[in-house]
C-alpha positions as a Markdown table, in Angstrom:
| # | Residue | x | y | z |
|---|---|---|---|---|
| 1 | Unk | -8.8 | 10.8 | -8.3 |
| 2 | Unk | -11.6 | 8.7 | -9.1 |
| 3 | Unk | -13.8 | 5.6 | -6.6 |
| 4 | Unk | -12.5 | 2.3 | -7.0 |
| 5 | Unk | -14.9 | -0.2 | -5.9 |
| 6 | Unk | -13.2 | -2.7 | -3.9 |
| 7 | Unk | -14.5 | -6.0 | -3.7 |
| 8 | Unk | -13.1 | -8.6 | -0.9 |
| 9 | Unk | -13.7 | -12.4 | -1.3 |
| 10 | Unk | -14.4 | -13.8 | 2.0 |
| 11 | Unk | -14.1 | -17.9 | 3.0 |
| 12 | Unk | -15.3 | -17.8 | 6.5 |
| 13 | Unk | -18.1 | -16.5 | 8.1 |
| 14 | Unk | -16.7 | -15.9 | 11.8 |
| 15 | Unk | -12.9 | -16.6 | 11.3 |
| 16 | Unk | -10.2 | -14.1 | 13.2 |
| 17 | Unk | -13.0 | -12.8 | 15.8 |
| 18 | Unk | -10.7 | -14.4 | 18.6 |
| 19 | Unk | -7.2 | -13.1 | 17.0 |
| 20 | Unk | -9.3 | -9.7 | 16.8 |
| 21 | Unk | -9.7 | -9.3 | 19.8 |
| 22 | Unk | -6.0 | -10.2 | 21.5 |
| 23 | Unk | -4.8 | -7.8 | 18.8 |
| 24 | Unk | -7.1 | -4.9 | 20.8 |
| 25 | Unk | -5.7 | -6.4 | 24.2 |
| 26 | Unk | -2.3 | -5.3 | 23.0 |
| 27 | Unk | -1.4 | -9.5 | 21.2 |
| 28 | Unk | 1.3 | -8.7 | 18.4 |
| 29 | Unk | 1.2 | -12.3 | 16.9 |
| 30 | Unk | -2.3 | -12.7 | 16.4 |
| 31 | Unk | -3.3 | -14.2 | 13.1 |
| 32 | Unk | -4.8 | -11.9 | 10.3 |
| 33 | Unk | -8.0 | -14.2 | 8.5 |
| 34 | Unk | -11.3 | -12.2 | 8.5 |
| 35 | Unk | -14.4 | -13.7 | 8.3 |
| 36 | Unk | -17.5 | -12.3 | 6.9 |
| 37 | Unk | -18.6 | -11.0 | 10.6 |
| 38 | Unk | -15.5 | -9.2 | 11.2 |
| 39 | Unk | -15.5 | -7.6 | 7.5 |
| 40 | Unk | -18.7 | -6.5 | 8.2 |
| 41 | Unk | -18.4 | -4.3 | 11.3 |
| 42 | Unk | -14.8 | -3.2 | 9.5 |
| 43 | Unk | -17.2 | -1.5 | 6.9 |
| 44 | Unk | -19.7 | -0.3 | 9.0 |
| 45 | Unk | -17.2 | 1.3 | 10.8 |
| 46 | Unk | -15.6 | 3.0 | 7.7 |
| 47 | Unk | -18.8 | 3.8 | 6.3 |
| 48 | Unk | -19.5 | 5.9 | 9.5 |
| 49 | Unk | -16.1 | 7.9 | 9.5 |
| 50 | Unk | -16.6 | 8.3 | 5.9 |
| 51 | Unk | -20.6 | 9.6 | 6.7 |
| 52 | Unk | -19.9 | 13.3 | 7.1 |
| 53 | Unk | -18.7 | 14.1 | 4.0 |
| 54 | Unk | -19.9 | 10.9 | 2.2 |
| 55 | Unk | -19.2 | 11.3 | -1.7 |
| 56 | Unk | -18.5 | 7.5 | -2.5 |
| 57 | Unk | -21.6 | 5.0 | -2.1 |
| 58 | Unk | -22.2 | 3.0 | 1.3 |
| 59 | Unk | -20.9 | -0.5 | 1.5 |
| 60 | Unk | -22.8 | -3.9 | 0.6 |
| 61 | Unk | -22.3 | -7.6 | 1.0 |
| 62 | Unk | -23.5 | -10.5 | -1.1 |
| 63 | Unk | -24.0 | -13.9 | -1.2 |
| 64 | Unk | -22.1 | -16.4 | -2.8 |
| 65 | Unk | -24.4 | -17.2 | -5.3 |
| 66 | Unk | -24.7 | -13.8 | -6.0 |
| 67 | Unk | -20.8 | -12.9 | -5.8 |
| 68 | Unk | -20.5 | -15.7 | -8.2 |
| 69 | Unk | -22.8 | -14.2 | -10.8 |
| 70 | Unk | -21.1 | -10.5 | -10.7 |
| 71 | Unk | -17.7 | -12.0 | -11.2 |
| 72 | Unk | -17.6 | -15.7 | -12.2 |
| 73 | Unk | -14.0 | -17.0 | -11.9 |
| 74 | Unk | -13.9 | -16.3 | -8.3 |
| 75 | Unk | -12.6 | -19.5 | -6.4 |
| 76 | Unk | -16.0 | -21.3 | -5.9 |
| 77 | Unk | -14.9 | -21.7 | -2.4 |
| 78 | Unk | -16.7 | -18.5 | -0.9 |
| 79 | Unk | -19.1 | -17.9 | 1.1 |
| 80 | Unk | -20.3 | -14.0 | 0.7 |
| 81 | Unk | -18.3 | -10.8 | -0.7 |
| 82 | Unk | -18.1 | -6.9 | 0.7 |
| 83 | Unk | -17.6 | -4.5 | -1.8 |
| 84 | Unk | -16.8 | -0.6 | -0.5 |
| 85 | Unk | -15.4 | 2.0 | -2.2 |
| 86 | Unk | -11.5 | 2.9 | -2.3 |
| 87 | Unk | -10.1 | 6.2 | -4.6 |
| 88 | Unk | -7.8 | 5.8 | -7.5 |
| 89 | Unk | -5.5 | 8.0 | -8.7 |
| 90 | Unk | -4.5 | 7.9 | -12.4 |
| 91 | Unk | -2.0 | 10.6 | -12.9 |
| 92 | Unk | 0.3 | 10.5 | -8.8 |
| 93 | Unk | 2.6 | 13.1 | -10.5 |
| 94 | Unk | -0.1 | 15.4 | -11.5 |
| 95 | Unk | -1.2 | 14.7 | -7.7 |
| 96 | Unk | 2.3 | 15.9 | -6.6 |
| 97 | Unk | 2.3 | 18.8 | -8.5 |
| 98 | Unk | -0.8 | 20.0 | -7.5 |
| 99 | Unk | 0.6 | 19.8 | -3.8 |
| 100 | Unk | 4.2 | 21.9 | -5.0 |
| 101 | Unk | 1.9 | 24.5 | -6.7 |
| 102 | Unk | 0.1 | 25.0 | -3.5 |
| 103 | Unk | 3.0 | 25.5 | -1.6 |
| 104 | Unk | 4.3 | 28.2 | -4.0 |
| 105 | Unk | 1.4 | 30.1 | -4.2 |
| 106 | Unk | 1.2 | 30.3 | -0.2 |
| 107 | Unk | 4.5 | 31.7 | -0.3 |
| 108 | Unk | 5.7 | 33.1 | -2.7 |
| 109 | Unk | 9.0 | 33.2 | -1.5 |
| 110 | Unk | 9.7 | 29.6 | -1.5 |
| 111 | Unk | 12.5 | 28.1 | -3.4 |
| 112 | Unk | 13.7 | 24.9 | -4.8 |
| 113 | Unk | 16.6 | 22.7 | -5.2 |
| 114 | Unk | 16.4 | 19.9 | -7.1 |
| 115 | Unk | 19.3 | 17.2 | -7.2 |
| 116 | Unk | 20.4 | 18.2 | -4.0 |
| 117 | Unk | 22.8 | 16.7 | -1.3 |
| 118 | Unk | 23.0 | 17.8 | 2.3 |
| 119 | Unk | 27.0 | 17.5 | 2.7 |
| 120 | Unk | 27.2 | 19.5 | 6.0 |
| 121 | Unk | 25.4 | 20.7 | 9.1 |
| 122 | Unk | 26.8 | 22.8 | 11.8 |
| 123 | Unk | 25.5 | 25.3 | 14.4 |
| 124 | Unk | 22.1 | 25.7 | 13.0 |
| 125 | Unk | 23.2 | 26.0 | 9.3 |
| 126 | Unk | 23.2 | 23.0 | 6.4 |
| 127 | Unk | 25.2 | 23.4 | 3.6 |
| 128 | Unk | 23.8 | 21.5 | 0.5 |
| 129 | Unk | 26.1 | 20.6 | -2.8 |
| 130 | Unk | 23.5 | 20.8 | -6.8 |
| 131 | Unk | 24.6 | 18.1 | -9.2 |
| 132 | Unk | 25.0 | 21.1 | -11.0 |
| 133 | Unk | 25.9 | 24.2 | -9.5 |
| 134 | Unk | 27.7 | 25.9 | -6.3 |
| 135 | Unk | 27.3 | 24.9 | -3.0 |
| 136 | Unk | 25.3 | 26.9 | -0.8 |
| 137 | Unk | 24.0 | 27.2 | 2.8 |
| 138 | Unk | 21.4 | 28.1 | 4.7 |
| 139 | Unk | 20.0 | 28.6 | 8.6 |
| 140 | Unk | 16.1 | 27.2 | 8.7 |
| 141 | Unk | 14.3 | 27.9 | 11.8 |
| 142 | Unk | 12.4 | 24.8 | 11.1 |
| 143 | Unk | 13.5 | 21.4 | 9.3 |
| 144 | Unk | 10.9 | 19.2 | 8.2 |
| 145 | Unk | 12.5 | 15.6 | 7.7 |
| 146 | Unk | 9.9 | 13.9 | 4.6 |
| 147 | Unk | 12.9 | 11.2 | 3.2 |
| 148 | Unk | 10.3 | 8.2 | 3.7 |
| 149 | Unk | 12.1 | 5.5 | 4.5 |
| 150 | Unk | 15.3 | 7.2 | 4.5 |
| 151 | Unk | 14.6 | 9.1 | 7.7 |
| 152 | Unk | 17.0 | 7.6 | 9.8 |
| 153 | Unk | 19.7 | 8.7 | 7.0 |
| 154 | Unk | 18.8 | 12.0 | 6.8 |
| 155 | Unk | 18.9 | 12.7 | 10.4 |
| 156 | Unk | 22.6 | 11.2 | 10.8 |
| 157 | Unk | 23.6 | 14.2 | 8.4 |
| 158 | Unk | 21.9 | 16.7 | 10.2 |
| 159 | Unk | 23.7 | 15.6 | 13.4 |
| 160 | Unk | 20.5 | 13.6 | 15.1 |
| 161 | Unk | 21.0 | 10.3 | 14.8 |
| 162 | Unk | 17.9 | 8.0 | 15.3 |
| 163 | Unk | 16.1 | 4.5 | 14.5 |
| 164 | Unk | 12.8 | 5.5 | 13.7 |
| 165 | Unk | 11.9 | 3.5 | 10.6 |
| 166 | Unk | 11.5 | -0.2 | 10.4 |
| 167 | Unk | 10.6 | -0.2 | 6.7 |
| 168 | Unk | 9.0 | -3.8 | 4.6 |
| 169 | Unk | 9.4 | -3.9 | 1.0 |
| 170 | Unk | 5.8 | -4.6 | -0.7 |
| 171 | Unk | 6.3 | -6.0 | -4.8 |
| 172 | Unk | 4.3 | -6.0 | -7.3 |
| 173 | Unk | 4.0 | -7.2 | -10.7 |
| 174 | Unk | 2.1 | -6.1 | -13.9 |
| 175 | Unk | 0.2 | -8.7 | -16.2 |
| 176 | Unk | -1.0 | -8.9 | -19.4 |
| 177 | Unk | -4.4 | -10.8 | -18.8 |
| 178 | Unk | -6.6 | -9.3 | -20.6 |
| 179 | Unk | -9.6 | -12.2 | -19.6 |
| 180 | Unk | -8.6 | -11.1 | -15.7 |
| 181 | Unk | -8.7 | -7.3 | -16.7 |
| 182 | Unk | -12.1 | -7.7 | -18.2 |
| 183 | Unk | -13.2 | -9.6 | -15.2 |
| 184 | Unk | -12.3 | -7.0 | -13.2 |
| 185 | Unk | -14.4 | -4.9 | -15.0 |
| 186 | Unk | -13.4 | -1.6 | -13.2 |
| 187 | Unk | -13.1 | -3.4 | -9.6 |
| 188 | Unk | -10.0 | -3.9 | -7.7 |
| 189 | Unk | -9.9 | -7.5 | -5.9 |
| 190 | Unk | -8.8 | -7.0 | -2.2 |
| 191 | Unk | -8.1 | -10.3 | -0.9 |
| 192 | Unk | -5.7 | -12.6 | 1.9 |
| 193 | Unk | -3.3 | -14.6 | 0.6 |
| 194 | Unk | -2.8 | -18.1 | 2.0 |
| 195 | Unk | -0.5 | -16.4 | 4.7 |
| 196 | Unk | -3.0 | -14.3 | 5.9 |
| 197 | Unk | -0.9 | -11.3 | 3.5 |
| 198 | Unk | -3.6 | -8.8 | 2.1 |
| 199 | Unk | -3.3 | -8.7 | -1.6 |
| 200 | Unk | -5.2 | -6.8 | -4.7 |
| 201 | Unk | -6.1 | -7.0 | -8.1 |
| 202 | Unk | -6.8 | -4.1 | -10.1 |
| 203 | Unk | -6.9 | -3.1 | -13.8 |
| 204 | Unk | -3.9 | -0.2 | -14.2 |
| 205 | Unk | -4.0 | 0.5 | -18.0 |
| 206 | Unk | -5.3 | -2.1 | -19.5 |
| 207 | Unk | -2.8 | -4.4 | -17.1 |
| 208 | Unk | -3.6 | -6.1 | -14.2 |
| 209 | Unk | -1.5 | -4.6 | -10.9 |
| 210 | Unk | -1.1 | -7.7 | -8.6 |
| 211 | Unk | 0.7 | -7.0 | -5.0 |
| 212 | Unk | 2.2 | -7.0 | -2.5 |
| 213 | Unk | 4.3 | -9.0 | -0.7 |
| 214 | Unk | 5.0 | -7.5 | 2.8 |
| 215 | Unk | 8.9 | -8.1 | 4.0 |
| 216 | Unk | 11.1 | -6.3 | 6.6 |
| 217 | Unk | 13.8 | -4.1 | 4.5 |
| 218 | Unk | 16.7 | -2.5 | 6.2 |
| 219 | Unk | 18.3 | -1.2 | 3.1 |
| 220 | Unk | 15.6 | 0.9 | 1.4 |
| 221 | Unk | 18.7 | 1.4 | -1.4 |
| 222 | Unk | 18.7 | -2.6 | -2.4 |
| 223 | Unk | 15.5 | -3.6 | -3.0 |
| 224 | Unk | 13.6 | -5.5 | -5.7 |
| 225 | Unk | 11.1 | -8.0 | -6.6 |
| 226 | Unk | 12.7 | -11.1 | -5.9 |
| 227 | Unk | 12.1 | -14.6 | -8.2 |
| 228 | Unk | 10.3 | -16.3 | -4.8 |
| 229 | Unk | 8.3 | -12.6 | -4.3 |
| 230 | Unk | 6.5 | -13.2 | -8.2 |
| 231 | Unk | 5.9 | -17.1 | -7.3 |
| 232 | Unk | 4.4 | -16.2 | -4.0 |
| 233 | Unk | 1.9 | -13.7 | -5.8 |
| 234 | Unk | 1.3 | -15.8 | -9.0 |
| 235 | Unk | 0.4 | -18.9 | -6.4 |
| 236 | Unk | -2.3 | -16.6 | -4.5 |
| 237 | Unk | -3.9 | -15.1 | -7.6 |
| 238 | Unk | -4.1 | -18.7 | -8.8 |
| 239 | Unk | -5.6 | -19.5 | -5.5 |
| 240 | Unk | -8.0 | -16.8 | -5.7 |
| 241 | Unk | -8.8 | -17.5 | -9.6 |
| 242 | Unk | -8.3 | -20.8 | -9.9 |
| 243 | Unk | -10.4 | -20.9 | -13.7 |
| 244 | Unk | -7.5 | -19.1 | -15.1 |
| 245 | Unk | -4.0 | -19.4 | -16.4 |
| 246 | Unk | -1.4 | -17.3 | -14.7 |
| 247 | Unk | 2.1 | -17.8 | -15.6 |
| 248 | Unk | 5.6 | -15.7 | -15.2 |
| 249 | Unk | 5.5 | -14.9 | -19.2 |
| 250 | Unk | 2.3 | -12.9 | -18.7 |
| 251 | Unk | 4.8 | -10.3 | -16.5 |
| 252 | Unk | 5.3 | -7.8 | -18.7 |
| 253 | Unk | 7.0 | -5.2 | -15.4 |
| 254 | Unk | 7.7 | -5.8 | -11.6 |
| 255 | Unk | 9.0 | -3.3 | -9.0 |
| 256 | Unk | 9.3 | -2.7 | -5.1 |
| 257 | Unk | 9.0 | -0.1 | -3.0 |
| 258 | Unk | 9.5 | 0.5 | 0.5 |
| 259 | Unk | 7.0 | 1.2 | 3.0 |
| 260 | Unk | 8.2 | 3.5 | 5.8 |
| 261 | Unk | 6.9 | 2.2 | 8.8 |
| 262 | Unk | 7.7 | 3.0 | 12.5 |
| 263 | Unk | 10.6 | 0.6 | 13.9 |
| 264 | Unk | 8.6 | -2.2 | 15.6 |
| 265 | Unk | 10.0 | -6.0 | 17.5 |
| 266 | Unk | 6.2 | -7.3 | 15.6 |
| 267 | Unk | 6.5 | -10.7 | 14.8 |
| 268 | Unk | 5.5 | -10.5 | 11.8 |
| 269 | Unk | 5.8 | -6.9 | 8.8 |
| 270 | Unk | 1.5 | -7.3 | 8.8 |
| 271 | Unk | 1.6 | -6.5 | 12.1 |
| 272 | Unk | 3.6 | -3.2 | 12.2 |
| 273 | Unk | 1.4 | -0.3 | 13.2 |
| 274 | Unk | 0.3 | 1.3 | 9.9 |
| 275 | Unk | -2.1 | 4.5 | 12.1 |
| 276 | Unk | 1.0 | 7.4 | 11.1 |
């Protein structure tokens, strides 16, 4: 895990003060734009949770003049830009790992079973079928339900059915830009689409990550990045970098994944609470 420093273009200076405040009065169709006022006191206020244990440097905002100096092929139409520090995290594997190892050496007792299908549960026990292997059962005091967006799945096979998820599917596509990855220059661009859609920029092994889109996804299963999902990203990195060339040949990879958020009537997926 290493900081990321996170820089957000911003085109207003007061925009989405209003729509801020009928989202705290309980609005769910309040628009998203933030303006340079609103960004502001967002920082501040994550600087200060941030303040106990700081370890990443405190936020800053710019000019444009100045913006445009640090990183040129920014769209001309700005007026300042924050830049605070996100974490990055090369190896998520190793991360995992790290988080299995700690688990075994609090208990050294604990088991695995890997490839595993839950095929029955009755009276308190769940019977579970390898790929490879014999079944076999077992009677937990304690189930702890991590599927993601699968949730809801899981619980119909252990006998408690429930609509808890209301996932969106976010895509992304990989680049190969090299005069946006040098541009970049070890910063991720967090910025709003013409729809209001957060987006971001960043430089993942020599390729530049651009994402995400933000749809509602009942089938976690059937998912992936749709012809209209790269054109909508392509148009708002063009948007954003409108001095460079960004066309579908470039793509070198695109996936989706789903994001496993509480079932929600929002009007819109960039409203669904994201505070689990």
């Amino acid at each position: 895990v290493s900081p990321l420093p996170t820089v957000i273009p911003i085109f207003s200076w007061s925009k989405g003060m209003l729509a801020a405040l009928r989202t705290l009065f309980g609005s769910t169709s309040a628009p998203r734009s933030r303006g340079a006022i609103l960004i502001k006191i967002g920082l501040m206020i994550y600087d200060f949770y941030g303040s106990r244990n700081q370890v990443m440097p405190r936020h800053r905002m710019v000019g444009r003049r100045q913006a445009l100096s640090g990183m040129p092929a920014l769209n001309p139409s700005i007026v300042a830009t924050g830049t605070y520090y996100d974490a990055k995290i090369s190896h998520p594997e190793r991360l995992v790992l790290e988080l299995i190892l700690d688990g075994r050496q609090a208990n050294a007792a604990s088991a695995s079973a890997n490839y595993t299908a839950l095929v029955k549960s009755a009276d308190g026990v769940l019977t579970f079928q390898p790929e490879n292997g014999a079944a076999f059962s077992v009677r937990p005091k304690l189930v702890v339900n991590a599927a993601g967006p699968w949730i809801d799945d899981v619980n119909e096979l252990l006998g408690a059915p429930s609509k808890m998820i209301g996932g969106t599917k976010g895509s992304h596509v990989l680049l190969k830009h090299d005069e946006l990855v040098k541009s970049l220059a070890g910063r991720m661009l967090y910025f709003e689409a013409d729809d209001g859609r957060i987006c971001l920029i960043y430089d993942y092994l020599g390729l530049a990550l651009v994402g995400s889109t933000d749809i509602k996804a009942d089938n976690p299963d059937a998912v992936r990045c749709e012809p209209d999902e790269v054109e909508y990203l392509l148009d708002s990195v063009r948007t954003l970098l409108p001095g460079m060339a960004f066309e579908r040949d470039q793509i070198v990879y695109a996936y989706s994944g789903i994001r496993p958020l509480p079932a929600s009537d929002a009007s819109l997926p960039g409203l669904i609470s994201r505070d689990h």
